[in-house]
PyMOL Python script that loads the backbone (N, CA, C, O; Angstrom):
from pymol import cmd

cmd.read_pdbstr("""\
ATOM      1  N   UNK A   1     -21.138   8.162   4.116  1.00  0.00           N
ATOM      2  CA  UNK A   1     -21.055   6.824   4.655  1.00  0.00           C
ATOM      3  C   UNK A   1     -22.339   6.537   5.416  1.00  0.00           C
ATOM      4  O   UNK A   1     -22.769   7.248   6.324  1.00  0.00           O
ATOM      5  N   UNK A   2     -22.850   5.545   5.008  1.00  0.00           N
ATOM      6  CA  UNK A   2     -24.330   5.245   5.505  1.00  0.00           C
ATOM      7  C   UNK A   2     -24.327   3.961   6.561  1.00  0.00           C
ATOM      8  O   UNK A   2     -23.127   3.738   6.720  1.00  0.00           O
ATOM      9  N   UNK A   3     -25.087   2.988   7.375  1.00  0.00           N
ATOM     10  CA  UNK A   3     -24.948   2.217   7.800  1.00  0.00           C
ATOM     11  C   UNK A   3     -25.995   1.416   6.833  1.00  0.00           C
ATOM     12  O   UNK A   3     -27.110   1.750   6.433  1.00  0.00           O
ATOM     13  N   UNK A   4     -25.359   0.441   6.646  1.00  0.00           N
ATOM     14  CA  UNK A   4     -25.551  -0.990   5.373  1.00  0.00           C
ATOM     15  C   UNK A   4     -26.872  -1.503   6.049  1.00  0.00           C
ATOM     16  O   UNK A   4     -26.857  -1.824   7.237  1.00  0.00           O
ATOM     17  N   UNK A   5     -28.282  -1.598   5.113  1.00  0.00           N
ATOM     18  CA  UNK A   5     -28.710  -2.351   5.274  1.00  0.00           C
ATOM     19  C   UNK A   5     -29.391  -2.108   6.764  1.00  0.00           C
ATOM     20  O   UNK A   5     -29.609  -3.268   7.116  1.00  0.00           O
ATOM     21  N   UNK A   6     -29.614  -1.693   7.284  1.00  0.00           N
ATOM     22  CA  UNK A   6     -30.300  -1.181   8.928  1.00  0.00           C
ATOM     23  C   UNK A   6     -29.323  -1.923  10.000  1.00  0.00           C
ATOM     24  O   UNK A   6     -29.345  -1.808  11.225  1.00  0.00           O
ATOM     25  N   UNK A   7     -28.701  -2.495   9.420  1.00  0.00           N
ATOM     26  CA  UNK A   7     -27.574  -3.426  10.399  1.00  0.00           C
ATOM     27  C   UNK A   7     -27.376  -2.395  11.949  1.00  0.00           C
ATOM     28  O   UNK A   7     -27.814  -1.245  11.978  1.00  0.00           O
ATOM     29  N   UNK A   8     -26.986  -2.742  12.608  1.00  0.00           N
ATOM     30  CA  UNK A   8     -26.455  -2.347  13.437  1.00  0.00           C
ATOM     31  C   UNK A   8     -24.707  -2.402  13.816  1.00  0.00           C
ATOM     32  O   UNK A   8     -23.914  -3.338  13.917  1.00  0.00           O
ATOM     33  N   UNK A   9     -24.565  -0.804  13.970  1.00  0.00           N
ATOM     34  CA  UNK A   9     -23.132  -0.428  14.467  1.00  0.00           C
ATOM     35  C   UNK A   9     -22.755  -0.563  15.574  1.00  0.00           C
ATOM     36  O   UNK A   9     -23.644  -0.747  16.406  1.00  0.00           O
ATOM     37  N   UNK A  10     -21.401  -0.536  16.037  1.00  0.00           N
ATOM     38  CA  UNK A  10     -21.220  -0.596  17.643  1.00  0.00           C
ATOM     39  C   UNK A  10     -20.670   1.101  16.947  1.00  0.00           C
ATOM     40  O   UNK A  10     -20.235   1.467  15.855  1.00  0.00           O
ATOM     41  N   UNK A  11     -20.986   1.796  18.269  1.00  0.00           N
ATOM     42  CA  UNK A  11     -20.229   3.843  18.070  1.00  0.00           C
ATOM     43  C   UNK A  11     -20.369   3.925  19.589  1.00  0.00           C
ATOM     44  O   UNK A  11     -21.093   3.494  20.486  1.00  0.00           O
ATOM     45  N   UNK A  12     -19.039   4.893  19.370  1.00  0.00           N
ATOM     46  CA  UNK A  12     -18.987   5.847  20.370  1.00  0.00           C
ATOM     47  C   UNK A  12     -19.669   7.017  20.628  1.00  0.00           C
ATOM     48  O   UNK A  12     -19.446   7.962  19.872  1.00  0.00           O
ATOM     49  N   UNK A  13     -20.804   7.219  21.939  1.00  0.00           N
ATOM     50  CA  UNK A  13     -21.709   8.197  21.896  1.00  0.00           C
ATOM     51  C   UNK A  13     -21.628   9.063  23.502  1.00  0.00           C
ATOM     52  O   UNK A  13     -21.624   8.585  24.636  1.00  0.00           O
ATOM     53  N   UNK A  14     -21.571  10.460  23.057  1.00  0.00           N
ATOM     54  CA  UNK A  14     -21.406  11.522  24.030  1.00  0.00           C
ATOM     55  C   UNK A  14     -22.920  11.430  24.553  1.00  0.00           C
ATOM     56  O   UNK A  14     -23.835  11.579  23.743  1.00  0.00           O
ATOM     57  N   UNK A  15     -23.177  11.191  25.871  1.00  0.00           N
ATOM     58  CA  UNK A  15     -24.578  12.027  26.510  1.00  0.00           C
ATOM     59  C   UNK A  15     -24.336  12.646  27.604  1.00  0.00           C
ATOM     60  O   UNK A  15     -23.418  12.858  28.397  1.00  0.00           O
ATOM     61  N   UNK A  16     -25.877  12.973  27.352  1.00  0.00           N
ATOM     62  CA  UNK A  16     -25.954  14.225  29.137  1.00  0.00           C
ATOM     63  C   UNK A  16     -26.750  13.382  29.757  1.00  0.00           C
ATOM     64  O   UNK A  16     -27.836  13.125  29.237  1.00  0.00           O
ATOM     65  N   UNK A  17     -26.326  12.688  31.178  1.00  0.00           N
ATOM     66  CA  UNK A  17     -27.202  12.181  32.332  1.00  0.00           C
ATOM     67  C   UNK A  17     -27.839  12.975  32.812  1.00  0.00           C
ATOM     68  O   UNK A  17     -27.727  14.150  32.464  1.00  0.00           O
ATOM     69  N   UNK A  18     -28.694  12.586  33.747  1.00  0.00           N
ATOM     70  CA  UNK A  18     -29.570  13.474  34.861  1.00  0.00           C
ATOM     71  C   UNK A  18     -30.190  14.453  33.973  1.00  0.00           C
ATOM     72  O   UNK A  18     -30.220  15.454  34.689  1.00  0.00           O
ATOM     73  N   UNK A  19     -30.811  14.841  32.616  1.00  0.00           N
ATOM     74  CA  UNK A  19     -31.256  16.077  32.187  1.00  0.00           C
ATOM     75  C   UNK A  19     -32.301  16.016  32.074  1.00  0.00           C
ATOM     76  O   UNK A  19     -32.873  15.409  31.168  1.00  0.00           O
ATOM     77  N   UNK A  20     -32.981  16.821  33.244  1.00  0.00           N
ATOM     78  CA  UNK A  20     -34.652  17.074  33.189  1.00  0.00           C
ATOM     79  C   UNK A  20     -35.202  15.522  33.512  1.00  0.00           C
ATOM     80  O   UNK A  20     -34.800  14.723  34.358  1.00  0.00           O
ATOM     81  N   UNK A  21     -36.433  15.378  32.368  1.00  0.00           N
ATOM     82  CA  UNK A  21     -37.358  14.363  32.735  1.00  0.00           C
ATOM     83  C   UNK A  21     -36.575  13.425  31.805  1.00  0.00           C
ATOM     84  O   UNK A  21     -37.052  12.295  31.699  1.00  0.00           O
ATOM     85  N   UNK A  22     -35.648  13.649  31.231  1.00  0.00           N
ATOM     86  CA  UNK A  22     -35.073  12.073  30.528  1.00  0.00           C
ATOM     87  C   UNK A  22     -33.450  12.154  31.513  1.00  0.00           C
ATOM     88  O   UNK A  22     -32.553  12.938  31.825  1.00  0.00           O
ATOM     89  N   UNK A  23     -33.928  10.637  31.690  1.00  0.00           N
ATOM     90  CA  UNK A  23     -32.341  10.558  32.629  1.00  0.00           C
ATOM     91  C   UNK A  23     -31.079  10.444  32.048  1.00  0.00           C
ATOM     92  O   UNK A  23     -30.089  10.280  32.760  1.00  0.00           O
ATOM     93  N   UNK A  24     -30.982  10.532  30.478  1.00  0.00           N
ATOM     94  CA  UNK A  24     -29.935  10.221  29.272  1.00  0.00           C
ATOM     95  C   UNK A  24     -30.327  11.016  28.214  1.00  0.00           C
ATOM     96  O   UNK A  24     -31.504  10.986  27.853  1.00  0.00           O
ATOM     97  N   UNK A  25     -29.561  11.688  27.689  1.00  0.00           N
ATOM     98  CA  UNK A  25     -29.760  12.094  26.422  1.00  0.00           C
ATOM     99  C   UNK A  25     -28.910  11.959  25.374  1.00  0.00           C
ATOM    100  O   UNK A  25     -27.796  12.250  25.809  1.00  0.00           O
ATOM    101  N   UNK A  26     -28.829  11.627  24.047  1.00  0.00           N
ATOM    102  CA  UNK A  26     -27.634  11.465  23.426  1.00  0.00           C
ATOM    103  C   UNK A  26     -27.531  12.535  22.471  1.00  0.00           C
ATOM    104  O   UNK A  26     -28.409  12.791  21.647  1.00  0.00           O
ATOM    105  N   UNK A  27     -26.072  13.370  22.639  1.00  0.00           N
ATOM    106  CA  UNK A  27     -26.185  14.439  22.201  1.00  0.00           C
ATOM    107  C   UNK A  27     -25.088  14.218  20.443  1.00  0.00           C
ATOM    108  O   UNK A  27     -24.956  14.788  19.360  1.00  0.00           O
ATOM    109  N   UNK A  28     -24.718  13.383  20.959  1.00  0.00           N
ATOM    110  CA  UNK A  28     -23.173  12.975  19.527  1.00  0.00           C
ATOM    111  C   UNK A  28     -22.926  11.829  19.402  1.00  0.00           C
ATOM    112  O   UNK A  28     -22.914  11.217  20.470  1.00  0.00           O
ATOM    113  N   UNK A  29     -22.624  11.001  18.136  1.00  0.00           N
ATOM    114  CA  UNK A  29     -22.024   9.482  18.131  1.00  0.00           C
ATOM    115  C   UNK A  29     -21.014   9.903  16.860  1.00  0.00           C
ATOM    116  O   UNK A  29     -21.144  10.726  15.953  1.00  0.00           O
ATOM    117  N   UNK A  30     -19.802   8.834  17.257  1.00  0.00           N
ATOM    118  CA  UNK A  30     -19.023   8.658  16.465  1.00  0.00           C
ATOM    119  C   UNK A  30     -18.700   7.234  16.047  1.00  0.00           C
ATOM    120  O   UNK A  30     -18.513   6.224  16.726  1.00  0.00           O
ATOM    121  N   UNK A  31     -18.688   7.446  14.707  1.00  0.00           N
ATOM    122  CA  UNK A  31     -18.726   5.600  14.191  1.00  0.00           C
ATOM    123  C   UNK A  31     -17.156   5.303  13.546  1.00  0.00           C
ATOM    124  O   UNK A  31     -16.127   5.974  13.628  1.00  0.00           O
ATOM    125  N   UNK A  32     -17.415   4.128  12.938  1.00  0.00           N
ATOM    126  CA  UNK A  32     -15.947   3.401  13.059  1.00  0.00           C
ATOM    127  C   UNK A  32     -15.091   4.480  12.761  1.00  0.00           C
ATOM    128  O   UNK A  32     -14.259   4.917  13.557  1.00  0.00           O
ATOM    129  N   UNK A  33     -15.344   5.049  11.271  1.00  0.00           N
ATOM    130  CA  UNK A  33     -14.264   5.613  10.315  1.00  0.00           C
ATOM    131  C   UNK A  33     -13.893   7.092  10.619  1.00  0.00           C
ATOM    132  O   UNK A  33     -13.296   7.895   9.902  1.00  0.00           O
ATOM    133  N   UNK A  34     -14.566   7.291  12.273  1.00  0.00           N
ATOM    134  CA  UNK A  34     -14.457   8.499  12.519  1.00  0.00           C
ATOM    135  C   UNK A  34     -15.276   9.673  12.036  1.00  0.00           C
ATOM    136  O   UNK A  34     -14.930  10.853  12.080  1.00  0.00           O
ATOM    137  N   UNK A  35     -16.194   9.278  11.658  1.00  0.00           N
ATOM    138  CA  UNK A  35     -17.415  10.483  11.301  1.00  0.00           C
ATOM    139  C   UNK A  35     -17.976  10.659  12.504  1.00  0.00           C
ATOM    140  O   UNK A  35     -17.814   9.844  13.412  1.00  0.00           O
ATOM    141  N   UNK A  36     -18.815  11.931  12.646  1.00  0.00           N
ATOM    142  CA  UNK A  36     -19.340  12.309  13.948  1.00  0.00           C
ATOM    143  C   UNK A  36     -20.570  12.743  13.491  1.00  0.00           C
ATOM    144  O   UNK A  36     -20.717  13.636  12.657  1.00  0.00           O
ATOM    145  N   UNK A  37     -21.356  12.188  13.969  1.00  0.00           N
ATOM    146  CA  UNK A  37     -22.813  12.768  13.602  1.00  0.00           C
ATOM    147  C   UNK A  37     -23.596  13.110  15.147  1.00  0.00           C
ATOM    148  O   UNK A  37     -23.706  12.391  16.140  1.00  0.00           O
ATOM    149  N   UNK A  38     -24.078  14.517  14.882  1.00  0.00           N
ATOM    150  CA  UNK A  38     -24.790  15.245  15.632  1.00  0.00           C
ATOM    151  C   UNK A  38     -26.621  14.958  15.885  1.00  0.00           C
ATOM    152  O   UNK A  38     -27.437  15.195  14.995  1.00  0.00           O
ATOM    153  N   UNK A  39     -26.989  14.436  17.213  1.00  0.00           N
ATOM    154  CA  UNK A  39     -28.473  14.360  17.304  1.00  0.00           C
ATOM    155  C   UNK A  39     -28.891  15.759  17.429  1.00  0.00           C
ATOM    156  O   UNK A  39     -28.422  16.627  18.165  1.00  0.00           O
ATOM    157  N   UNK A  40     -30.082  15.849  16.386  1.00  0.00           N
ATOM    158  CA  UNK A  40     -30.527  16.804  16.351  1.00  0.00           C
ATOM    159  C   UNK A  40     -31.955  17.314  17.388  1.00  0.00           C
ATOM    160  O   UNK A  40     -32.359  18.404  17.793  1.00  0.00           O
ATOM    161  N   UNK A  41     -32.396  15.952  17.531  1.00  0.00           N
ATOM    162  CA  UNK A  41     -33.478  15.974  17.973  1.00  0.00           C
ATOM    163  C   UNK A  41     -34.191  14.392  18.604  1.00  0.00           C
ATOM    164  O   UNK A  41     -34.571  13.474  17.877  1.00  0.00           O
ATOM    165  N   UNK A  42     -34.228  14.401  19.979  1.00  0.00           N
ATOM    166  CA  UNK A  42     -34.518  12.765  20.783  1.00  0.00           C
ATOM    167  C   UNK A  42     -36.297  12.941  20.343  1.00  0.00           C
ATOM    168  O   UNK A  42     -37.111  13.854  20.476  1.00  0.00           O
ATOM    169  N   UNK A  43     -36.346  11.697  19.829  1.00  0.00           N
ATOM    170  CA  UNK A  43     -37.733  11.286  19.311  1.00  0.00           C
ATOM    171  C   UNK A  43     -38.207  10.152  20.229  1.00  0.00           C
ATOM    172  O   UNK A  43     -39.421  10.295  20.373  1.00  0.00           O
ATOM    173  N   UNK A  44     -37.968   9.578  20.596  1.00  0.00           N
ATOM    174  CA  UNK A  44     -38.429   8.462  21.651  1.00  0.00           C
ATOM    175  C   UNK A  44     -37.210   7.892  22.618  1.00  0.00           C
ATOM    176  O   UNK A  44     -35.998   7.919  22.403  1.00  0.00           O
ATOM    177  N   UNK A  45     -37.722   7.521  23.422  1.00  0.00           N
ATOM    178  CA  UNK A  45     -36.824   6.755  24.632  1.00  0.00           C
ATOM    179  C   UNK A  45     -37.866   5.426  25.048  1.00  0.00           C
ATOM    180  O   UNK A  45     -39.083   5.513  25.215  1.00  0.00           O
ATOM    181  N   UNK A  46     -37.028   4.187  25.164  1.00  0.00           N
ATOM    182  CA  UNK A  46     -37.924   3.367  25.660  1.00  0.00           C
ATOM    183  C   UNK A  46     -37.107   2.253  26.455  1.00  0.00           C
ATOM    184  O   UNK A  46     -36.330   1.973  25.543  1.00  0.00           O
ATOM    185  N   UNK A  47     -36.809   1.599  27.275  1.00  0.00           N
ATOM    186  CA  UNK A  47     -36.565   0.675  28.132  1.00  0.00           C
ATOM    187  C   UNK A  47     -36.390  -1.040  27.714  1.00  0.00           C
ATOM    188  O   UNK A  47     -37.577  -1.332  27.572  1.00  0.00           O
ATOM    189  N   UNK A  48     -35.816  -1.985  27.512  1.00  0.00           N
ATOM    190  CA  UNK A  48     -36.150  -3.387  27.016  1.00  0.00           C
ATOM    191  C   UNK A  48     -35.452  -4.236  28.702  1.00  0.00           C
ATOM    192  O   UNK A  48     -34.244  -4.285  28.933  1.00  0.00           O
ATOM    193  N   UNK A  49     -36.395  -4.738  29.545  1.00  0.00           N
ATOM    194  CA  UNK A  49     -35.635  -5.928  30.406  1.00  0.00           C
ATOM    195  C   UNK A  49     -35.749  -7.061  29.980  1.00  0.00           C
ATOM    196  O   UNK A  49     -36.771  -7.607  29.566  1.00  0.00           O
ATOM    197  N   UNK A  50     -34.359  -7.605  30.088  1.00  0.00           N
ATOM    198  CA  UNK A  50     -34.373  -9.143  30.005  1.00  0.00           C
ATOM    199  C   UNK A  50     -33.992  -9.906  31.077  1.00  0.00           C
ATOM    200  O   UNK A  50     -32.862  -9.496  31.341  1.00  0.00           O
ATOM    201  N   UNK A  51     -34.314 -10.896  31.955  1.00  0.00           N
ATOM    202  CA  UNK A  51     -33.339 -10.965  33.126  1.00  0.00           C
ATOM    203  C   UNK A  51     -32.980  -9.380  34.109  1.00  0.00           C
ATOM    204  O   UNK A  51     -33.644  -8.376  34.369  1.00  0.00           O
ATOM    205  N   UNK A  52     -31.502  -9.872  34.449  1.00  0.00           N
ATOM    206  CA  UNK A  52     -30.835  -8.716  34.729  1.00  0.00           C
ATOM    207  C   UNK A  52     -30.475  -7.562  33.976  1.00  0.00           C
ATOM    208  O   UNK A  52     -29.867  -6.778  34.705  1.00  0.00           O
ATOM    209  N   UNK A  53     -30.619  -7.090  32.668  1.00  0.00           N
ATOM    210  CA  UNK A  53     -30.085  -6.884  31.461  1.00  0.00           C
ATOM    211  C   UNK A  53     -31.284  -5.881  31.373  1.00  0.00           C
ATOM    212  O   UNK A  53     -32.471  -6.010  31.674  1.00  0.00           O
ATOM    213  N   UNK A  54     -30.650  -4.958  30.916  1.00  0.00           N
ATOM    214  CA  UNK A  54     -31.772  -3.357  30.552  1.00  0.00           C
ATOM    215  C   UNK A  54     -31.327  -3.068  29.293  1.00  0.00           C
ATOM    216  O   UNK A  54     -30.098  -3.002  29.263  1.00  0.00           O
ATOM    217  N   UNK A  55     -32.061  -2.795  27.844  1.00  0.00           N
ATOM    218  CA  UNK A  55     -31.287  -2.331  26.704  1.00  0.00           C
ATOM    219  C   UNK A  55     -32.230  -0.975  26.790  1.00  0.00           C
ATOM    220  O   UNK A  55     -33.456  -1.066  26.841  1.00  0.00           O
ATOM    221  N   UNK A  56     -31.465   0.418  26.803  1.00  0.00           N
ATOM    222  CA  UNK A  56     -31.894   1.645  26.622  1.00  0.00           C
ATOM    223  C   UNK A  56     -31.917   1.900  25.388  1.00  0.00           C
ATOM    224  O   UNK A  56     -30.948   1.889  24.629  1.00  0.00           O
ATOM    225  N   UNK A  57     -33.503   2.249  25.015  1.00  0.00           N
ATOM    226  CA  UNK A  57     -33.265   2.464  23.446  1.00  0.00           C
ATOM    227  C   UNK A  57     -34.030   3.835  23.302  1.00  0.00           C
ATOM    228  O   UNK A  57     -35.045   4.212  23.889  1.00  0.00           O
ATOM    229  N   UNK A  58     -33.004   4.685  22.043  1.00  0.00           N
ATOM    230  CA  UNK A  58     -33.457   5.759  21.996  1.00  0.00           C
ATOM    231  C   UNK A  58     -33.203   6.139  20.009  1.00  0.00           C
ATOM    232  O   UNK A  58     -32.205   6.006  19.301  1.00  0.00           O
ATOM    233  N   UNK A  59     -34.306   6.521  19.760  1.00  0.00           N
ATOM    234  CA  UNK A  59     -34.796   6.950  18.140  1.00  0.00           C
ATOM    235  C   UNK A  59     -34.658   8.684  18.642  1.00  0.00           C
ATOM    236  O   UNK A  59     -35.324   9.313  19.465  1.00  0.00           O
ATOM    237  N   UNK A  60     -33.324   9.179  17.625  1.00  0.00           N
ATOM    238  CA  UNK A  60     -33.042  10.184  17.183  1.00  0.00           C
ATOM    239  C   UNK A  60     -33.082  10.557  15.975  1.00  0.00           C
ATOM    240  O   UNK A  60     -32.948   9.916  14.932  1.00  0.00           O
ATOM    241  N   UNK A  61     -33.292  11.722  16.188  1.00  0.00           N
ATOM    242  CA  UNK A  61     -32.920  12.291  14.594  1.00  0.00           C
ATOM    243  C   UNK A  61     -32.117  13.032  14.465  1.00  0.00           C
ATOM    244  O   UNK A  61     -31.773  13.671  15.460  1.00  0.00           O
ATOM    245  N   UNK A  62     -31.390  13.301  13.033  1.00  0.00           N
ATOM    246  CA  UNK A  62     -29.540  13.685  13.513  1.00  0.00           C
ATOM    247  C   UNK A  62     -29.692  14.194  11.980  1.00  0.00           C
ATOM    248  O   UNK A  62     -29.404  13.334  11.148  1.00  0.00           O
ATOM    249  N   UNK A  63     -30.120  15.520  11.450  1.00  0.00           N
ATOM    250  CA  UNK A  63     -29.844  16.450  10.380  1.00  0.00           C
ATOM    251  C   UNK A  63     -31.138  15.446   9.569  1.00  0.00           C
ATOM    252  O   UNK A  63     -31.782  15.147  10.575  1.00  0.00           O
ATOM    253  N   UNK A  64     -31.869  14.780   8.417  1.00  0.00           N
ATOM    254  CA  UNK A  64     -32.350  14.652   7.795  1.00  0.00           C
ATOM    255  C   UNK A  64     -32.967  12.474   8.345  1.00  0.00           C
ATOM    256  O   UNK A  64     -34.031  11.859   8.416  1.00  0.00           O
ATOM    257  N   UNK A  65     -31.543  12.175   8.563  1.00  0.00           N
ATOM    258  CA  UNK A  65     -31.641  10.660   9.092  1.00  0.00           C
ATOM    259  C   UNK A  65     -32.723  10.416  10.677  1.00  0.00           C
ATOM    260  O   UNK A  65     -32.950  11.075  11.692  1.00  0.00           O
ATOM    261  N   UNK A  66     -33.072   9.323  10.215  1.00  0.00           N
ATOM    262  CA  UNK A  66     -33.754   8.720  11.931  1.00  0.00           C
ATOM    263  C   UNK A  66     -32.540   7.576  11.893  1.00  0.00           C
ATOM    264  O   UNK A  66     -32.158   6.868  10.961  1.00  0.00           O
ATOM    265  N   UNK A  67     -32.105   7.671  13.216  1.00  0.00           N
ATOM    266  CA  UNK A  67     -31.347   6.703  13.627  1.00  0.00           C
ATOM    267  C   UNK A  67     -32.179   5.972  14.889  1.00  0.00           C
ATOM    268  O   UNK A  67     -33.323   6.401  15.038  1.00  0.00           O
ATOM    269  N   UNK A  68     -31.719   4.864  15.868  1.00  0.00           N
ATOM    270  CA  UNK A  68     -31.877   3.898  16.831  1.00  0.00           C
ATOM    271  C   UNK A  68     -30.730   3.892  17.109  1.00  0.00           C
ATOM    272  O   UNK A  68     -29.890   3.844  16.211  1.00  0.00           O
ATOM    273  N   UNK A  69     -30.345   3.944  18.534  1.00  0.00           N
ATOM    274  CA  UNK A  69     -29.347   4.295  19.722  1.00  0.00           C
ATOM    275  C   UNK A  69     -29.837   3.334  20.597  1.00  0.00           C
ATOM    276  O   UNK A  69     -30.980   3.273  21.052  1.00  0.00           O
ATOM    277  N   UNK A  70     -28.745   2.460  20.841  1.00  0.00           N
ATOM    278  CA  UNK A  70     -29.040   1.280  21.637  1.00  0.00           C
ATOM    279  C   UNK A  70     -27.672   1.419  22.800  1.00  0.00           C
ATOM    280  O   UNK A  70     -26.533   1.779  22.502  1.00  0.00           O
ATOM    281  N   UNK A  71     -28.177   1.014  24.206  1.00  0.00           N
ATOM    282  CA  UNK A  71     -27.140   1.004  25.153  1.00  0.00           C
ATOM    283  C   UNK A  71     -27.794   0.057  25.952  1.00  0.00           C
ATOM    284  O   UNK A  71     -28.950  -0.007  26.369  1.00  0.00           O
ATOM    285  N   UNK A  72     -26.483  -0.910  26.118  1.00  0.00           N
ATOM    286  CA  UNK A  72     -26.684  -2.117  26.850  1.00  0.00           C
ATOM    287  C   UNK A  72     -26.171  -1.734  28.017  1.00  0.00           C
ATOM    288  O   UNK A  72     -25.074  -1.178  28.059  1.00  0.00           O
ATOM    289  N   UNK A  73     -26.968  -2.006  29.225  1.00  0.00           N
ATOM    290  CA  UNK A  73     -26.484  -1.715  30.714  1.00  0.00           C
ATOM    291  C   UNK A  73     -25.391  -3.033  31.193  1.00  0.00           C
ATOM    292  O   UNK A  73     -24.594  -2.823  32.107  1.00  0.00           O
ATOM    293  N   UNK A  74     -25.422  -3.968  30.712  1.00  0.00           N
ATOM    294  CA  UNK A  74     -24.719  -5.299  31.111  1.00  0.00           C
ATOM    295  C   UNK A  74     -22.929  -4.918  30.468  1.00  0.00           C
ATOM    296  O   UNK A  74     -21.911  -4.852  31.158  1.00  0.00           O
ATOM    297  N   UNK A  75     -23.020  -4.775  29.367  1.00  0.00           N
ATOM    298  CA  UNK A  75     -21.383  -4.313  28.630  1.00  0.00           C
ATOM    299  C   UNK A  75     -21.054  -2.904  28.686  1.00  0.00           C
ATOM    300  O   UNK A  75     -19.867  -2.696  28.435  1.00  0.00           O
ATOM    301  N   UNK A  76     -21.586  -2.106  28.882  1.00  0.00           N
ATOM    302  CA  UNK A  76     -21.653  -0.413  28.833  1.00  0.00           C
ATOM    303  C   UNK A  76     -21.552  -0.208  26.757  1.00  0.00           C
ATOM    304  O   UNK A  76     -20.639   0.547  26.420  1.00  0.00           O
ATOM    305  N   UNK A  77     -22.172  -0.654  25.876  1.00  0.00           N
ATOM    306  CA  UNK A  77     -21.655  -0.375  24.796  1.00  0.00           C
ATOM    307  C   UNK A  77     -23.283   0.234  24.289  1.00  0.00           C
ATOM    308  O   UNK A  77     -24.364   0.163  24.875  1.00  0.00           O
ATOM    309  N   UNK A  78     -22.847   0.941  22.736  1.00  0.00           N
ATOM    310  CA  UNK A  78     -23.899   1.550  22.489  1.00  0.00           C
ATOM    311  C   UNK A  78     -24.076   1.344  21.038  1.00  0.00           C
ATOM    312  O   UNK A  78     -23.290   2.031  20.386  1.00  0.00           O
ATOM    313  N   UNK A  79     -24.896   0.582  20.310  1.00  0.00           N
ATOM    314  CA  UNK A  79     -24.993   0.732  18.950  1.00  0.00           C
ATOM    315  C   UNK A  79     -26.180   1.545  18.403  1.00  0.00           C
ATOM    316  O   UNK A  79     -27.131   2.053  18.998  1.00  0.00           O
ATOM    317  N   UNK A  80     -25.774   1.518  16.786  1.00  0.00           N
ATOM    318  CA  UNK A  80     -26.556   2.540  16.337  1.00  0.00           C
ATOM    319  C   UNK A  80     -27.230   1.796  15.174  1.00  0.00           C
ATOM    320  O   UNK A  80     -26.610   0.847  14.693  1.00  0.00           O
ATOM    321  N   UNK A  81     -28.659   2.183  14.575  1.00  0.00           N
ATOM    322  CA  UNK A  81     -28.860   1.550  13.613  1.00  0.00           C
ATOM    323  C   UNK A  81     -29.735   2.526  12.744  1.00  0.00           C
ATOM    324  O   UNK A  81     -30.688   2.884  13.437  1.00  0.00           O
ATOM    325  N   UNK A  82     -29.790   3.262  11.125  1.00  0.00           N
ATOM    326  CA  UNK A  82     -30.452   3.538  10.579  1.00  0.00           C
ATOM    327  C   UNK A  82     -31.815   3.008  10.446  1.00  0.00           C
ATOM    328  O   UNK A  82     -31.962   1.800  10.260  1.00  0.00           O
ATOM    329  N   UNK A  83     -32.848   3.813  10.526  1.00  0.00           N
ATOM    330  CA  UNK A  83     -34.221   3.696  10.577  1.00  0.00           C
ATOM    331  C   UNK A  83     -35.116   4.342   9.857  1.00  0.00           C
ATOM    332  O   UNK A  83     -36.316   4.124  10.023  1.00  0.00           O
TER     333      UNK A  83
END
""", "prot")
cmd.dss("prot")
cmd.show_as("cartoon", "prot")
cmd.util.cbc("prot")
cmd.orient("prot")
């Protein structure tokens, strides 16, 4: 099961706060149908402000895929998007 088109998913994602020099890390996401895919490896972290509004964005790689890990500080939600 792939994500369509680079679209973006809403998933449920496990991290570790406070670790070292990154203040988030994402270690697991789980998407709609219940698949769980494992980050293998954090490739970038980068910051977006808008207003009040922070989008944490982070490019993983998770077995062969690059994914984009998005977490909105305003809703607490986290999507994912093939890359």
């Amino acid at each position: 099961m792939k994500i369509n088109n680079n679209k973006e998913e809403r998933v449920e994602v496990m991290a570790l706060f406070g670790y070292e020099m990154t203040p988030c890390q994402p270690l697991n996401f789980k998407r709609r149908g219940g698949e769980e895919i494992e980050v293998t490896e954090l490739l970038k972290t980068q910051v977006h402000f808008a207003g009040k509004s922070a989008k944490h964005i982070f490019d993983v790689l998770a077995g062969r895929q690059i994914y984009r890990l998005t977490f909105d500080s305003v809703d607490l939600t986290w999507e994912a998007e093939l890359i």
